[in-house]
C-alpha positions, 0 to 999 in steps of 0.5 A, a space after each residue: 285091754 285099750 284099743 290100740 295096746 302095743 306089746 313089744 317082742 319080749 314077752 318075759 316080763 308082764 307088761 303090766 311092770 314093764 316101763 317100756 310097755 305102754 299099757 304099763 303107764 295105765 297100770 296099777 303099778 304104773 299108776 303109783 310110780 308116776 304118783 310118786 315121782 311125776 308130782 315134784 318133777 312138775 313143779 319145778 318145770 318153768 312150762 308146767 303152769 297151775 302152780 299156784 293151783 294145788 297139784 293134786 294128781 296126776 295121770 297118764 292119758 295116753 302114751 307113744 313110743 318114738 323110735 326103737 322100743 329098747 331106746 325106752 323113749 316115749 312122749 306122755 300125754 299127762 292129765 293132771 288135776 288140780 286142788 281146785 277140781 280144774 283139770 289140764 293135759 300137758 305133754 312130757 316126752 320120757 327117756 328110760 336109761 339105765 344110769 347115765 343121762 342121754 346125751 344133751 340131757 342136764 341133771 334137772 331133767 332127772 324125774 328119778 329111779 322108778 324104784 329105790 332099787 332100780 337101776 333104771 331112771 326117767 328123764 324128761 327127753 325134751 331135749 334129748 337129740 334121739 327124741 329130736 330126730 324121731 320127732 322130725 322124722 314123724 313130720 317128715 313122713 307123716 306117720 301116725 303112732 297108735 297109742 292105748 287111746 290115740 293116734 299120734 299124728 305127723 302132718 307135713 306142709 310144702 316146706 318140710 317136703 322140700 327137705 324130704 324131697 333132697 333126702 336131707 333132713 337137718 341132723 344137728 338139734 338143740 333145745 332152745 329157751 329152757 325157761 319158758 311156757 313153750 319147749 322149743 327145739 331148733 334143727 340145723 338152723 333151718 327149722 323150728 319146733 314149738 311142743 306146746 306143754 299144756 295143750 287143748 283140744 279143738 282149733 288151735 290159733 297159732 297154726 290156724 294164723 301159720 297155715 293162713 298167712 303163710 301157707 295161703 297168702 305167702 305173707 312173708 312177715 311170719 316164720 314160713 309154716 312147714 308141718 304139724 304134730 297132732 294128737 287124735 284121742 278116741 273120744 273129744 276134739 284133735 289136739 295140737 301138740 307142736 309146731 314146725 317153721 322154718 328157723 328165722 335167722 334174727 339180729 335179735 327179739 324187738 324186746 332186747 334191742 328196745 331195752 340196749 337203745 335205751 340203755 345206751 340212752 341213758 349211758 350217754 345221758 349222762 355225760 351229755 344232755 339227750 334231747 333226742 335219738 337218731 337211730 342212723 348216728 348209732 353204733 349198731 343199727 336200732 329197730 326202725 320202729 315205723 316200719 314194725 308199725 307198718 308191718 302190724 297194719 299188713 298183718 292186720 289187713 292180711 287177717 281181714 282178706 279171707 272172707 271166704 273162711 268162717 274163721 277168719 271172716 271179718 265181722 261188723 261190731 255189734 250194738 252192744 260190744 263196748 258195753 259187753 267190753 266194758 263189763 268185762 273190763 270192770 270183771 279185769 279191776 276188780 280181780 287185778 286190784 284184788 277186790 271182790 265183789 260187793 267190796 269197795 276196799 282195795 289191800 291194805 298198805 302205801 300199795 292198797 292206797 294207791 289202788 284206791 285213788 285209782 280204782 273209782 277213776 278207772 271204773 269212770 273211764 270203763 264206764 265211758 265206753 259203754 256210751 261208744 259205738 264205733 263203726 267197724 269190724 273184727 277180724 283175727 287179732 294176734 291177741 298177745 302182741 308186744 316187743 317180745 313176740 317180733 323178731 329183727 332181722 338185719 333190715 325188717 320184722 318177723 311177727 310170731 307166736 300167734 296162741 294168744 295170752 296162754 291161760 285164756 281158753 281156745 274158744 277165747 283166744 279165737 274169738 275175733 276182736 277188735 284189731 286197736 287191741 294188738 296196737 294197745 299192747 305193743 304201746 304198752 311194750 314200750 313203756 315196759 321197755 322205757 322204764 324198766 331200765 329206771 325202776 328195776 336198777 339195783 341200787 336205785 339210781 341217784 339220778 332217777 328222774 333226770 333218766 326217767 326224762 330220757 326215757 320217756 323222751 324215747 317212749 314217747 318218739 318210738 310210740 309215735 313212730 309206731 303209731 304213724 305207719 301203722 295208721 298210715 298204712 292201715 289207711 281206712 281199713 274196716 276194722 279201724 273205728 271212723 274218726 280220729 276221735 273213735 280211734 282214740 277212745 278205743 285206743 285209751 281204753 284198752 291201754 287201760 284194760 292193758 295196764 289193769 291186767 299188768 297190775 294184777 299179773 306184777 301183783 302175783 308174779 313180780 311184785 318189783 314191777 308193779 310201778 311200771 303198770 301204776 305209772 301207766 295208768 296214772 299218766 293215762 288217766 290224766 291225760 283222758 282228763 286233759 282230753 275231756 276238758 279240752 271238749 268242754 264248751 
């Protein structure tokens, strides 16, 4: 028997075909059901990330009950693996009912019967108010829940105790952004759980960044951090499976008021000329785009000021870093332009054509950085920063989602870096949200370039914006190369590192937007070109 097992009171039925048993999970019975019903149900989850990989099987590696045992609501710990031979866990909390739905659940969260004649059906719970309100509960009060195989584990900041200590917890719940990677679950307005879908062991950036900055230093440009949920197994590493903040009240993400302030743009574009924007003359206050630039440098400067933490503690670029990020660079083209090694061909077609024209030109520039050798130091980078991940309140910015690029490893996605990286990719945002409105409109507008200059007019003011406070509030920060020319370098390349990467993700998941990377990389390209002649003696 696991370590751990726990039986219910009701002994009548073996537990070996009792659902509501955790050892039945590990059985062989449970084995074949969850073979038979988890497979389909995965694939057509938004959060369940390997598709593309080939589902092969799928199992349980440890399993909760949360709440009272009857209520038939549990939180799995699935392994699954993949034709490839990769292996991943990914979280899904289970409800068990006999016929309709729990409530708040929608018909797609129905996995199925777990027989043909059985009157029980699996739901996933995510979204169930019960499965809210026994995970709340579980922070609040710091429980742990052993499993066959592991500890589930409720941990509570300051924050979260505040609530606990008026005897008031929220009781109003909802789920929140269904199509994401993520499962969000909002309380009262007051707090905010992310449960990870796919989860790794070891040290986890998102609340190592939370606990730092708001937990230590009171930054208050984050979401304020109130607890955690981790999962202990026997053997291997503490894995995070959710994240608890308070709930940010927000005008919007920077993502969605970017796109209205050029769309409005272009509506008026076309009764009059634009020549320029004035965010004070507008309808509905726009994002002061200087002051989020402002805010990256203080994020910046509050990753770098906690030497005293091995994991955060700034580090000098070694001799070698730029031709390691070189390399690594050139690894991105080929990958992205599907070009594998020892080919110099490109895919065929008006597409493949144009990545050949581009292909030798970018390999010229990755190149060049090799040869460069700034003068600064790494320090704790968000790693996944654009317009998407800041939200706008009323009158400022709050930075958030601090994982880095999900389908990186942890060790990665920790590592530190070099801070012009998150600049690179907010810069790119803004192309994104400059041109998307131009090349995504169906039916194509007649007047495409004329509102491509309108566009770009905005791209180029909101960059500029962006770039002026965070350079004059970053000042002579270590980890920002010396001179404006080492800045720039770094800076055109890894806009180019960026844009390669958006090629070969617009490649294989939205092939619509693939012009919007190539135009990047096309005007980046010129105007290193411009740059290197203007150096010539």
């Amino acid at each position: 028997m696991p370590a751990g097992l726990v039986f219910g009171k009701d002994r009548s039925v073996p537990p070996d075909f009792d659902p509501l048993a955790e050892r039945f999970w590990f059985s062989a019975e449970g084995l074949r059901r969850i073979g038979t019903l988890l497979p389909p149900f995965l694939l057509r989850r938004r959060w369940f990330a390997g598709k593309a990989h080939g589902l092969e099987e799928v199992q349980v590696a440890d399993a909760f009950c949360l709440g009272p045992r009857e209520a038939g609501l549990r939180l799995l710990l699935l392994r699954v693996r993949f034709a490839t031979g990769e292996t991943a866990l990914f979280t899904l909390p289970l409800r068990l009912t006999r016929g309709a739905p729990p409530a708040a659940v929608e018909e797609s969260d129905r996995i199925g019967p777990l027989s043909p004649s059985s009157p029980q059906i699996l739901w996933e719970a995510t979204g169930d108010p019960l499965f809210a309100r026994a995970l709340l509960e579980l922070l609040a009060e710091e429980r742990e829940l052993l499993g066959p195989l592991g500890i589930l584990r409720g941990r509570s900041a300051p924050f979260l105790a505040e609530f606990r200590a008026s005897g008031v917890l929220p009781e109003e719940t909802r789920l929140v952004g269904r199509e994401q990677s993520n499962s969000a679950l909002l309380f009262g307005n007051r707090l905010f759980f992310k449960l990870y879908r796919k989860v790794e062991g070891g040290p986890n950036p998102d609340v190592e960044v939370h606990e730092r900055l708001s937990g230590l230093l009171g930054f208050p440009h984050v979401p304020r951090y109130a607890g955690r949920l981790d999962y202990d197994p026997q053997n291997g590493p503490s894995t995070l499976l959710g994240l608890l903040t308070a709930a940010v009240p927000h005008r919007s993400d920077a993502w969605t008021l970017a796109l209205a302030e050029v769309d409005g743009l272009l509506r008026q574009a076309e009764k009059e000329p634009v020549t320029d924007y004035d965010p004070s003359g507008a309808a509905v206050p726009r994002p002061d785009w200087e002051l989020l630039g402002k805010r990256t440098a203080e994020f910046h400067l509050a990753m770098a000021s906690v030497p005293e933490d091995p994991a955060f503690r700034p580090e000098p670029l070694g001799e070698q870093e730029t031709l390691l990020l070189s390399e690594e660079a050139s690894v991105l083209l080929r990958r992205s332009f599907g070009i594998q090694n020892g080919s110099k061909e490109p895919p065929s077609g008006e597409e493949g054509q144009r990545l050949a024209v581009l292909f030798p030109r970018l390999e010229s520039a990755f190149r060049r950085l090799s040869m460069v050798r700034p003068t600064l130091h790494k320090i704790r980078i968000h790693g996944d920063y654009h317009l998407g991940q800041v939200l706008v309140t009323d009158d400022d910015f709050v930075l958030i989602d601090f994982e880095g690029e999900p389908e990186r490893p942890l060790a990665e996605r920790r590592r530190k870096a070099i801070a012009l990286r998150d600049v690179a990719g907010m810069v790119r945002s803004f192309h994104y949200a400059a041109l998307a409105p131009i090349f995504l409109s169906v039916p194509a507008n007649p007047h495409r370039m004329d509102r491509q200059k309108v566009a770009d007019r905005w791209r180029h003011q909101a960059t500029q914006s962006f770039l002026d406070g965070y350079y004059r509030t970053a000042g002579n920060a270590p980890f920002l190369p010396r001179g404006e020319e080492a800045r720039r370098a770094l800076l055109e390349f890894f806009l180019l590192e960026k844009a390669v990467y958006e090629v070969g993700y617009e490649r294989n998941n939205r092939p619509a937007w693939i012009e919007i990377p190539l135009r990047g990389i096309e005007e980046l390209l010129a105007t290193g070109r411009k740059s290197e002649e203007n150096r010539q003696p």
